[in-house]
PASEBA-1860 file (N, C-alpha, C; in nm, 3 decimals):
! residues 264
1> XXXXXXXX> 14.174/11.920/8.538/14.270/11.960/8.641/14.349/11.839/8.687 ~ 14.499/11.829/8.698/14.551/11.720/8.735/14.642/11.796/8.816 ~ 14.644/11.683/8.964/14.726/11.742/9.025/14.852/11.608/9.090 ~ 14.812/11.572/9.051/14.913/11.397/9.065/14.997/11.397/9.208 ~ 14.941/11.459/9.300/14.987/11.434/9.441/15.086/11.543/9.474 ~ 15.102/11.639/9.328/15.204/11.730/9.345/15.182/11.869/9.338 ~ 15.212/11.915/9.479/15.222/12.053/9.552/15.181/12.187/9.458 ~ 15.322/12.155/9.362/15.343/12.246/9.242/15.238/12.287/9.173
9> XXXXXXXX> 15.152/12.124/9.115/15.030/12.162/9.051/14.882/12.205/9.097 ~ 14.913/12.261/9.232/14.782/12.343/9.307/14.782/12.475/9.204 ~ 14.638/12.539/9.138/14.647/12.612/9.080/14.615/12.749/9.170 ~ 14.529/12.837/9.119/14.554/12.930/9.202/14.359/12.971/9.240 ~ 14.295/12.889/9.175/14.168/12.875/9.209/14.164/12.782/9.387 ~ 14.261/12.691/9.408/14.271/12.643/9.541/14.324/12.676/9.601 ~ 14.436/12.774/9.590/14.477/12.841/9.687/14.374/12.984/9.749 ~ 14.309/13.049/9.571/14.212/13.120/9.643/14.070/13.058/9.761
17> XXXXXXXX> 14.043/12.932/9.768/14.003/12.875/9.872/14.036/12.852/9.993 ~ 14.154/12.840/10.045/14.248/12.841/10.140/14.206/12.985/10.204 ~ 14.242/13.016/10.095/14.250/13.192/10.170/14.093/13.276/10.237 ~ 13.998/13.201/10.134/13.876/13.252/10.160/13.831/13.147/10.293 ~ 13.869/13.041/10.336/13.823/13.015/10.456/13.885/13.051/10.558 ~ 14.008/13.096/10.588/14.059/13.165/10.638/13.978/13.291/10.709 ~ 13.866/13.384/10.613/13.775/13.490/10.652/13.683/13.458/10.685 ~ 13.640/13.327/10.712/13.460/13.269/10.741/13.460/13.350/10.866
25> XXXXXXXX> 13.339/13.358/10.926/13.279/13.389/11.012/13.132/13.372/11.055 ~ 13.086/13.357/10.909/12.962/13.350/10.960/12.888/13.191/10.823 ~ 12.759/13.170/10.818/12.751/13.047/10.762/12.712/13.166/10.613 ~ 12.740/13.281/10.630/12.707/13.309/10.470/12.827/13.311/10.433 ~ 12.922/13.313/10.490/13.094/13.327/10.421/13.092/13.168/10.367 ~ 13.057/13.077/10.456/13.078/12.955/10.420/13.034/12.938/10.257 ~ 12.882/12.941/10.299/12.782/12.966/10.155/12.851/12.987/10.019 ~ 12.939/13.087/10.070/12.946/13.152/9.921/13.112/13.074/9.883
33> XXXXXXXX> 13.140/12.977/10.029/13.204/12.918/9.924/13.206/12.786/9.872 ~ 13.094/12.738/9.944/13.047/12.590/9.903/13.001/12.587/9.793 ~ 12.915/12.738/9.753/12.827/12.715/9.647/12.925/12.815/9.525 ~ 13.014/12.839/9.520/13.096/12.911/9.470/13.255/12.871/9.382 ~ 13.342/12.939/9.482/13.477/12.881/9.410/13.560/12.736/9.461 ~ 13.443/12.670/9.549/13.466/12.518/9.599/13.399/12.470/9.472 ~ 13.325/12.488/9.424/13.239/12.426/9.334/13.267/12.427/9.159 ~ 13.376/12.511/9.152/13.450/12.520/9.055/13.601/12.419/9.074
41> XXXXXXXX> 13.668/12.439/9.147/13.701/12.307/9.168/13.650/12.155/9.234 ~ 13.598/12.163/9.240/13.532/12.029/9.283/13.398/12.010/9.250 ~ 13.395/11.990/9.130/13.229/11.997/9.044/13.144/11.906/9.126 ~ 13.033/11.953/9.168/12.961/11.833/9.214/12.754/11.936/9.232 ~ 12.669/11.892/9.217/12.580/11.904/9.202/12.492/11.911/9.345 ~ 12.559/11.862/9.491/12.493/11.879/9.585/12.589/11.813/9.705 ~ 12.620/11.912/9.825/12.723/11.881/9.896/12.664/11.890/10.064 ~ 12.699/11.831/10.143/12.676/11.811/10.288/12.795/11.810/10.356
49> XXXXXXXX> 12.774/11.883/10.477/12.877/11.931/10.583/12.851/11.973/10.752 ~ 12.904/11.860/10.808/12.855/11.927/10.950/12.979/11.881/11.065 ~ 12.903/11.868/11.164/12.981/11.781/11.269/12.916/11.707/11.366 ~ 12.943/11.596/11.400/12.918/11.494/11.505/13.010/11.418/11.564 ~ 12.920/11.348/11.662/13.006/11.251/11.775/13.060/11.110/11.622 ~ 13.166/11.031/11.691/13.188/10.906/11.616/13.181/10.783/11.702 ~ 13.155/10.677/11.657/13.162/10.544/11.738/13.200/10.503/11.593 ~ 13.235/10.332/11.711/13.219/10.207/11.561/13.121/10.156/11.515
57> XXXXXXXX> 13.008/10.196/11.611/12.896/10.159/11.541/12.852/10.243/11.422 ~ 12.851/10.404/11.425/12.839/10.485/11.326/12.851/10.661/11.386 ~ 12.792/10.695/11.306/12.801/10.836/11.373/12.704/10.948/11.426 ~ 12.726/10.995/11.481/12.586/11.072/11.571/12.605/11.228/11.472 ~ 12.504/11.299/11.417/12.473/11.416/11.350/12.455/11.515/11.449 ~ 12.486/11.612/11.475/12.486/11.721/11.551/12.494/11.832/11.504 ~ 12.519/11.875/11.406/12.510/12.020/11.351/12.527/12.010/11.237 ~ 12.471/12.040/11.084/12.493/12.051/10.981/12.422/12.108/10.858
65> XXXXXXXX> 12.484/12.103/10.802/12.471/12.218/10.682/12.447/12.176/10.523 ~ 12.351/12.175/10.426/12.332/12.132/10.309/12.328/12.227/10.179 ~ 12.366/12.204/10.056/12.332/12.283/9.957/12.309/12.198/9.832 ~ 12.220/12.215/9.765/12.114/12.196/9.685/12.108/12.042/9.683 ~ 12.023/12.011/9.835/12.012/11.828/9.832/11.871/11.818/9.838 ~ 11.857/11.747/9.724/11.741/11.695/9.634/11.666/11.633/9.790 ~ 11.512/11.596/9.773/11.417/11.515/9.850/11.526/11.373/9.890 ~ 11.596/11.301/9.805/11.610/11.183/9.742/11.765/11.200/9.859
73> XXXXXXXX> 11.834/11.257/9.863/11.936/11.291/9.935/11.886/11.261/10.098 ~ 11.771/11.315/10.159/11.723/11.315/10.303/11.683/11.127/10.297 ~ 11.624/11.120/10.224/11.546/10.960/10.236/11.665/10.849/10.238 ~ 11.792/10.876/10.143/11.875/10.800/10.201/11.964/10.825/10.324 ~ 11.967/10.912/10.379/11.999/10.961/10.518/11.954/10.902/10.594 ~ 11.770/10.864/10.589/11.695/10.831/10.678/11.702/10.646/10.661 ~ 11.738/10.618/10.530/11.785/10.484/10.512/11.877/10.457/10.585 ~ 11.998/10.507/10.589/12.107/10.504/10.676/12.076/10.515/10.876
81> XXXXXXXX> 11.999/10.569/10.852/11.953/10.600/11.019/11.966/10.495/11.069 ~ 11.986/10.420/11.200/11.981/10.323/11.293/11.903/10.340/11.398 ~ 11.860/10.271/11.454/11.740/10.285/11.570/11.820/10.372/11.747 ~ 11.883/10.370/11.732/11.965/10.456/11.825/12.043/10.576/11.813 ~ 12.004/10.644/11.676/12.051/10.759/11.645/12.155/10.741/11.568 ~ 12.229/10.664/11.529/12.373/10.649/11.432/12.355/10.651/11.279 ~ 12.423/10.727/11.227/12.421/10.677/11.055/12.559/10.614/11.073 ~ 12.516/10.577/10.925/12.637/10.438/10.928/12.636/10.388/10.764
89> XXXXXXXX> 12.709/10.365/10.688/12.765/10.347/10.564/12.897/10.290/10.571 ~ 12.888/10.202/10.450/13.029/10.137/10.388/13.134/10.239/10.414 ~ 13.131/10.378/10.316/13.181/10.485/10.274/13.245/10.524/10.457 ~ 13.132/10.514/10.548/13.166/10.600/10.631/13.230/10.520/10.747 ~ 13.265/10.380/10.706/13.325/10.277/10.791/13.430/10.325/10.735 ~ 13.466/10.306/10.618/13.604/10.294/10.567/13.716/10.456/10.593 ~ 13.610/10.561/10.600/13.672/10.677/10.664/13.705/10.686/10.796 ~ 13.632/10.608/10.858/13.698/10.545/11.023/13.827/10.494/11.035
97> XXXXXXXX> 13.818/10.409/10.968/13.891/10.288/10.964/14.076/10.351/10.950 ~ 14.039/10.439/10.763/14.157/10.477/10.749/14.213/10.621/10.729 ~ 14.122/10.726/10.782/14.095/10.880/10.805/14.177/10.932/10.707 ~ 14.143/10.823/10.532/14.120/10.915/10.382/14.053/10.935/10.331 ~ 14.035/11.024/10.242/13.937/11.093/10.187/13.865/10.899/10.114 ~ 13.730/10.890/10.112/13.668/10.803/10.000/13.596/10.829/9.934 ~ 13.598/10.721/9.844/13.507/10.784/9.710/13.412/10.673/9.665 ~ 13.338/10.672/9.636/13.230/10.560/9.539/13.206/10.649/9.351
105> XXXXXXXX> 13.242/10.553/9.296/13.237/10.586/9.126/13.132/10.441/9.064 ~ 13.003/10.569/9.043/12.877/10.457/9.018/12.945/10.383/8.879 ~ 12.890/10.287/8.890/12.921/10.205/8.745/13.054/10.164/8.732 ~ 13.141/10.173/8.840/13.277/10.096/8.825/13.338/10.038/8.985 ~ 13.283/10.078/9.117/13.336/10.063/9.227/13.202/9.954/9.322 ~ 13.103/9.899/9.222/12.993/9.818/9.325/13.058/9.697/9.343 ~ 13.151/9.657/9.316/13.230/9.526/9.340/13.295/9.525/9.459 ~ 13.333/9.672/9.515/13.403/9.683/9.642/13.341/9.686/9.729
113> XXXXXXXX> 13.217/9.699/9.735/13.113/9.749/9.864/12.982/9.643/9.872 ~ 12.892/9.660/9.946/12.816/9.559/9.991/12.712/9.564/9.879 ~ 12.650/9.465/9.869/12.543/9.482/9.743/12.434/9.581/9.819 ~ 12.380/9.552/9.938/12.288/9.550/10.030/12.285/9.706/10.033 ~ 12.406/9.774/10.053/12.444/9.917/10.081/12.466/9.979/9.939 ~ 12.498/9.930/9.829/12.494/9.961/9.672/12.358/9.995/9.659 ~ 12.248/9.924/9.627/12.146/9.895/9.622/12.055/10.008/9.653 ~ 12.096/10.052/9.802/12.002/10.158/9.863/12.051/10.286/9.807
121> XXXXXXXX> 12.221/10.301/9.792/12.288/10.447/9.748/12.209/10.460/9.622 ~ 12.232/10.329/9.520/12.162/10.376/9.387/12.055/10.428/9.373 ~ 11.957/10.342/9.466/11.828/10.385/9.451/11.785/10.530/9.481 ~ 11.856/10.585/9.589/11.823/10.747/9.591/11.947/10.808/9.504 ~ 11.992/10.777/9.403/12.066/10.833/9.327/12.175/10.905/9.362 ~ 12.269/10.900/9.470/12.400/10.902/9.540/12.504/10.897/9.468 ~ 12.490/10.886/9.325/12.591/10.824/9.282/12.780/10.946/9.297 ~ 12.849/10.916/9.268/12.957/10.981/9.268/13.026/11.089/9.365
129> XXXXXXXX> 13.032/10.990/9.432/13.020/11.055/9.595/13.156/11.071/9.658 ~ 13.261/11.142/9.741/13.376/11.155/9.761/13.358/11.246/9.911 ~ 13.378/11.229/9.993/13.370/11.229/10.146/13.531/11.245/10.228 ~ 13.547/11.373/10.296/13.658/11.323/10.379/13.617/11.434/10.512 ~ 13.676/11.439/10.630/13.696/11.536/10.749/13.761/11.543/10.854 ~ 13.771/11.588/10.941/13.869/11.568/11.058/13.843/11.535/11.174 ~ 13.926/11.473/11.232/13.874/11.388/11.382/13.991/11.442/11.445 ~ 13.858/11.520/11.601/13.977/11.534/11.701/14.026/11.447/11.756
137> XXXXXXXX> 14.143/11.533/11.887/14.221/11.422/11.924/14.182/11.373/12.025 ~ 14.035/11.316/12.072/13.974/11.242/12.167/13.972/11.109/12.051 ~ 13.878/11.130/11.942/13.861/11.039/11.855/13.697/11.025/11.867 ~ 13.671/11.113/11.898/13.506/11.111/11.920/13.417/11.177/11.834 ~ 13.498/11.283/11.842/13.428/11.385/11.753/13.474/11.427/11.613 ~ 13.416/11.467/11.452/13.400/11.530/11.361/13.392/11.580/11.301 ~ 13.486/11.682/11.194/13.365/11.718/11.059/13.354/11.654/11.005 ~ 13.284/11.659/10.871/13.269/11.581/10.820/13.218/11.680/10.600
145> XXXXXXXX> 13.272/11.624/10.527/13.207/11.687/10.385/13.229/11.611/10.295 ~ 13.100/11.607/10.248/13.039/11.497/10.153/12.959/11.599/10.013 ~ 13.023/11.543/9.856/13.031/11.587/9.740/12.953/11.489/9.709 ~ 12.896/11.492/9.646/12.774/11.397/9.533/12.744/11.439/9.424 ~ 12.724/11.343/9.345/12.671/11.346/9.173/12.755/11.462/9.141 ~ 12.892/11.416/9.093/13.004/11.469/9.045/13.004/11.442/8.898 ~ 13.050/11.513/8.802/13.009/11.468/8.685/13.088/11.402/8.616 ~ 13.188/11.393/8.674/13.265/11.265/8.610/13.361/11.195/8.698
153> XXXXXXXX> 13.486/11.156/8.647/13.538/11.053/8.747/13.586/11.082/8.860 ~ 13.534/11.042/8.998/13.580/11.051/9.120/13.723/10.944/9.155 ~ 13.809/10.967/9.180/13.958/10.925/9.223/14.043/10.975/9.321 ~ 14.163/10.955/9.288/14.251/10.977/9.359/14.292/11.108/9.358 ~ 14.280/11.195/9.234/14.283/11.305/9.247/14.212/11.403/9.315 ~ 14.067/11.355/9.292/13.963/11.440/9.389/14.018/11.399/9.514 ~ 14.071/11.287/9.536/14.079/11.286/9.665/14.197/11.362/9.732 ~ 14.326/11.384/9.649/14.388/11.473/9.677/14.390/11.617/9.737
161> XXXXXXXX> 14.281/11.647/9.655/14.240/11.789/9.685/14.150/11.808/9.731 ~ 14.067/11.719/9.807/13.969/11.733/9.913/14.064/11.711/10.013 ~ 14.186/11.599/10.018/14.241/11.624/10.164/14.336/11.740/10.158 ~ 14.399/11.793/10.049/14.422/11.925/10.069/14.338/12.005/10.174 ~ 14.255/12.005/10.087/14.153/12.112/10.111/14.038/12.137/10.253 ~ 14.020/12.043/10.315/13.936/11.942/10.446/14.001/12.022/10.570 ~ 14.133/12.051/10.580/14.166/12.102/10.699/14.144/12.248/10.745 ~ 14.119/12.322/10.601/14.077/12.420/10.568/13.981/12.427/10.613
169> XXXXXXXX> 13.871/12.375/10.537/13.737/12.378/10.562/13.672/12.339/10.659 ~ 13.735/12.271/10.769/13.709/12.249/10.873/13.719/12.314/10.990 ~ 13.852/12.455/10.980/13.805/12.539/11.040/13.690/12.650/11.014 ~ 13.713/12.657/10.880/13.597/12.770/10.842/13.472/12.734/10.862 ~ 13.405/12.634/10.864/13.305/12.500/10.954/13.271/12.534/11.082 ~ 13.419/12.518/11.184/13.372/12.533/11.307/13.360/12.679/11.328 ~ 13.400/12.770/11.274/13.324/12.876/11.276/13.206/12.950/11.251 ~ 13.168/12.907/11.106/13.079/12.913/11.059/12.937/12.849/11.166
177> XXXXXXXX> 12.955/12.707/11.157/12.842/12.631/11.215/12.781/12.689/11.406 ~ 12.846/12.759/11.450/12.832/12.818/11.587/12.714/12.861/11.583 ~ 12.651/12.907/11.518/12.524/12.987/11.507/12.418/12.862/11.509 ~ 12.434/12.772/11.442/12.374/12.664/11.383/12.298/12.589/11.483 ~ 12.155/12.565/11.491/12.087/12.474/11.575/12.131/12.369/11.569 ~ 12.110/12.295/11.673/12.211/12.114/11.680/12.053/12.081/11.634 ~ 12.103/11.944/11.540/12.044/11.881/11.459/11.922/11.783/11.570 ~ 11.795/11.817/11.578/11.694/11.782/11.654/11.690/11.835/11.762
185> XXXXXXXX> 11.771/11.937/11.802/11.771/11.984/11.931/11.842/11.944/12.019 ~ 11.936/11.858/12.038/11.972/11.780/12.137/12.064/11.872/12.205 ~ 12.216/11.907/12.217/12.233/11.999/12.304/12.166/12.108/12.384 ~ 12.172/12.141/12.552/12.147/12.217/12.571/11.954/12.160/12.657 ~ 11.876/12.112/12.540/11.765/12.066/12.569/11.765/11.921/12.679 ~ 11.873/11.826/12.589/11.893/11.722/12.720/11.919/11.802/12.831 ~ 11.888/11.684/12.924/11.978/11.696/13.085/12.023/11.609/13.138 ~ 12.090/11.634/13.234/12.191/11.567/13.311/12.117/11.538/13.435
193> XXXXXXXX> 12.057/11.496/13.496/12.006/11.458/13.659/12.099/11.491/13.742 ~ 12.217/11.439/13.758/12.316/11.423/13.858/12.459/11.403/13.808 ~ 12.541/11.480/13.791/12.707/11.487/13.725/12.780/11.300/13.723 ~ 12.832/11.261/13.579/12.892/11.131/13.622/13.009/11.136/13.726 ~ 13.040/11.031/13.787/13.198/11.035/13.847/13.289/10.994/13.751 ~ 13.427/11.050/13.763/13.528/10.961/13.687/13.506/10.850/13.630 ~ 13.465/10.728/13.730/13.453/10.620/13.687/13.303/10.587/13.624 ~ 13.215/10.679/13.607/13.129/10.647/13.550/13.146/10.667/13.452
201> XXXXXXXX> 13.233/10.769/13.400/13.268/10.852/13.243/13.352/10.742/13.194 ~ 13.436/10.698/13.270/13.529/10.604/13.186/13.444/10.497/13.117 ~ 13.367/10.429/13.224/13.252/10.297/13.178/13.180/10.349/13.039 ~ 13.123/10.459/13.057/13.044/10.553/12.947/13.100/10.537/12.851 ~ 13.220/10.586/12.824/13.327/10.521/12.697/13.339/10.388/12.623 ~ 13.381/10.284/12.756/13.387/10.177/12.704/13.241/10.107/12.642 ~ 13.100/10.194/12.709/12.965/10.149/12.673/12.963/10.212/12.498 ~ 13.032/10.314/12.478/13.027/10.371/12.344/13.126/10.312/12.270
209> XXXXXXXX> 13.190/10.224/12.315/13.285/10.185/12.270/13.284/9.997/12.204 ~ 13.122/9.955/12.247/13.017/9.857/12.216/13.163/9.773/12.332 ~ 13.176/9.783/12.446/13.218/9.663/12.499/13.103/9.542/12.578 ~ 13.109/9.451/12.641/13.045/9.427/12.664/13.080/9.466/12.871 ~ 12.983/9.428/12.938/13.011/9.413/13.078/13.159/9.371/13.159 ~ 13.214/9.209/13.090/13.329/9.136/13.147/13.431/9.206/13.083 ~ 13.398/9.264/12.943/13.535/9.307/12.875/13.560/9.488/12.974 ~ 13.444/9.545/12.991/13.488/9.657/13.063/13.513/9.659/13.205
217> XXXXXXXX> 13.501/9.460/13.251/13.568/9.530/13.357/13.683/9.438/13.374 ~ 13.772/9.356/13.279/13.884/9.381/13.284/13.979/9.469/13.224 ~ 13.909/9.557/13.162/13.980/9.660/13.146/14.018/9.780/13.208 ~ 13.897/9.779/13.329/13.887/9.894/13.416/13.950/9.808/13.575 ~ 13.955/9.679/13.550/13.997/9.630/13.645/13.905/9.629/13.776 ~ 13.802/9.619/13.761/13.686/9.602/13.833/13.589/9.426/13.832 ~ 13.477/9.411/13.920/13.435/9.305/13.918/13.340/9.352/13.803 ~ 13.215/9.243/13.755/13.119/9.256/13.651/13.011/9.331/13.742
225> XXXXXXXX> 13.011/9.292/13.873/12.919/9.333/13.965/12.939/9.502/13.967 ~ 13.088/9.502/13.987/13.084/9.661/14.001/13.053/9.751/13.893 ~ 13.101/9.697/13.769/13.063/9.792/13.647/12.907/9.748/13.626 ~ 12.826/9.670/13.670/12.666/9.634/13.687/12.608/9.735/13.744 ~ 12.680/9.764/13.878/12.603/9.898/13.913/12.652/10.040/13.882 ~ 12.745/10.062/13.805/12.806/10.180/13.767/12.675/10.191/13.666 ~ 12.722/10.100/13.549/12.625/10.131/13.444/12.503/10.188/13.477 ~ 12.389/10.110/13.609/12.268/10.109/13.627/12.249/10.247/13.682
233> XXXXXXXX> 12.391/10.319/13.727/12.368/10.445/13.801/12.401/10.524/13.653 ~ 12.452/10.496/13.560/12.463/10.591/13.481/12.309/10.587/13.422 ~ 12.255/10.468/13.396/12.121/10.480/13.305/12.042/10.593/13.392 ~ 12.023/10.575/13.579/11.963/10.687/13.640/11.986/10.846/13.594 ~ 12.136/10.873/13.645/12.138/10.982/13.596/12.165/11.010/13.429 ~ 12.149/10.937/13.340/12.085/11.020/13.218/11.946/10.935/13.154 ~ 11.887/10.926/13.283/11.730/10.889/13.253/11.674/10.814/13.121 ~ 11.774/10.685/13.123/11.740/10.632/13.003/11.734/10.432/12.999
241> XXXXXXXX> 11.703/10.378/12.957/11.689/10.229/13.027/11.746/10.138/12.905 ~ 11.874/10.179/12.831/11.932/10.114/12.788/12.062/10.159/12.731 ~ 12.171/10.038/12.710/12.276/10.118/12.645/12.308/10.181/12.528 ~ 12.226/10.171/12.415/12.228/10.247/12.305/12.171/10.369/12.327 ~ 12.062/10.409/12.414/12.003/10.503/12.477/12.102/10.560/12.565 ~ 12.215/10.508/12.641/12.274/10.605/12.721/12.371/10.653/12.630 ~ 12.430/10.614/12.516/12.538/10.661/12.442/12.454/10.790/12.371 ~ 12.344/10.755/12.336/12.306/10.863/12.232/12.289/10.944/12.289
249> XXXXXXXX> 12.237/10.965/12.420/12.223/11.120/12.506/12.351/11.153/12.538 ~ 12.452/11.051/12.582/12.632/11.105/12.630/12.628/11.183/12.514 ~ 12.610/11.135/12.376/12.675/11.233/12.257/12.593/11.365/12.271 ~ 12.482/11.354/12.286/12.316/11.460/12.284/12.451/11.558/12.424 ~ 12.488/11.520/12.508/12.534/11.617/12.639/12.686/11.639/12.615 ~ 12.764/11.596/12.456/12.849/11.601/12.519/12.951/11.498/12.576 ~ 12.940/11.395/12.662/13.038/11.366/12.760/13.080/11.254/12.728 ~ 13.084/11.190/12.560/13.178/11.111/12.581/13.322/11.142/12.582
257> XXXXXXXX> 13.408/11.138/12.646/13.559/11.145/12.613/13.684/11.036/12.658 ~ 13.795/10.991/12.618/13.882/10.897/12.675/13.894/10.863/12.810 ~ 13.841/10.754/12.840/13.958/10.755/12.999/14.035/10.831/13.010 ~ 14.039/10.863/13.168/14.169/10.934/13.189/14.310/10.857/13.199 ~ 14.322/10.743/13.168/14.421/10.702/13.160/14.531/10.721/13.009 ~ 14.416/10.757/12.905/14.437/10.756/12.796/14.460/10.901/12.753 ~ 14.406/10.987/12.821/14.366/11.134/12.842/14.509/11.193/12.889 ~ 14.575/11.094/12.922/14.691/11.166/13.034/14.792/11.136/12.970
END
């Protein structure tokens, strides 16, 4: 299939995709087309799809969805894990960074990426991997769909027609996934002690936002003292005694979102 960036050469197997997410409703509509006429165009052997919070540190998992992912698929997930709840990858920096589709092609692309992060993908057998999704317009939040062990060359073309195709599937996603338990429970099960103020939500941001103390408070235009005790009242009300711990429950509740200065 070649589609060389051009419109014309969408065949009519991707347009029948278009159309079929269009009818999702439920996660068996999805099903049948992940495992179906997505899978005829976009050959791939085992695919992942959900949604979560984003930072720069990495990304928080909150709802998602798998089809036929091997043991070997979870263990590098759990490789990826960070001690504060974030996954985090080369692959999934660089989709931050420049919100296009990416790709890794085993045996020709380990020169671009870290040995350290090569190393671990190979070892659980990751190979041929092509990833893209959509970020709302807070910048917080995700989908996210990830193709693996593709059987042959991953490029520019796949990547074409995954970003074709991504905006699509991302509503049929947020429909679909509604039913869907949040990933460990976290919505709903957290709590909140006591509602933030404005200015605690804003700080909350800039804490997800890895600033440090002096940098958030010339940005908020406050002393260090004052954002000292904002913070210490936010750790109270979401009952937690550090800042990687207060971001991961903000995402667990919900409440990170822009300043309102940025908001407005």
């Amino acid at each position: 299939m070649t589609f060389a960036n051009d419109p014309e050469h969408i065949d009519k197997r991707t347009m029948d995709i278009i159309v079929q997410c269009a009818k999702v409703n439920e996660v068996s509509d999805f099903s049948l087309i992940a495992e179906g006429s997505l899978r005829d165009v976009m050959p791939h052997e085992m695919m992942i799809c959900g949604i979560g919070g984003v930072s720069k540190q990495g990304n928080f998992v909150r709802k998602f969805l798998s089809f036929d992912c091997p043991i070997e698929a979870y263990e590098y997930y759990e490789a990826m894990l960070n001690s504060d709840g974030r996954v985090n990858s080369p692959l999934m920096q660089k989709w931050r960074d420049t919100q296009e589709p990416v790709y890794f092609q085993s045996g020709r692309d380990e020169a671009t990426f870290p040995e350290d992060w090569v190393t671990v993908f190979n070892r659980y057998n990751m190979r041929n991997t092509i990833g893209h999704g959509v970020l709302d317009l807070t910048g917080t939040f995700s989908s996210y769909f990830i193709f693996c062990r593709l059987p042959g060359e991953v490029g520019p073309e796949q990547a074409f027609l995954l970003k074709l195709l991504t905006p699509h599937l991302h509503l049929a996603l947020t429909r679909a996934i509604s039913s869907v338990e949040e990933f460990h429970g976290v919505t709903g099960k957290a709590t909140l002690k006591k509602p933030l103020s404005d200015r605690q939500q804003d700080i909350l941001y800039w804490l997800h936002e890895g600033k440090t103390n002096w940098e958030i408070a010339k940005i908020l235009n406050l002393s260090e003292l004052n954002v000292k005790y904002h913070i210490d009242q936010i750790f109270v009300k979401l009952d937690v005694r550090s800042r990687v711990h207060a971001v991961a429950k903000a995402h667990e509740l919900n409440l990170i979102r822009p300043p309102r200065a940025e908001a407005e």
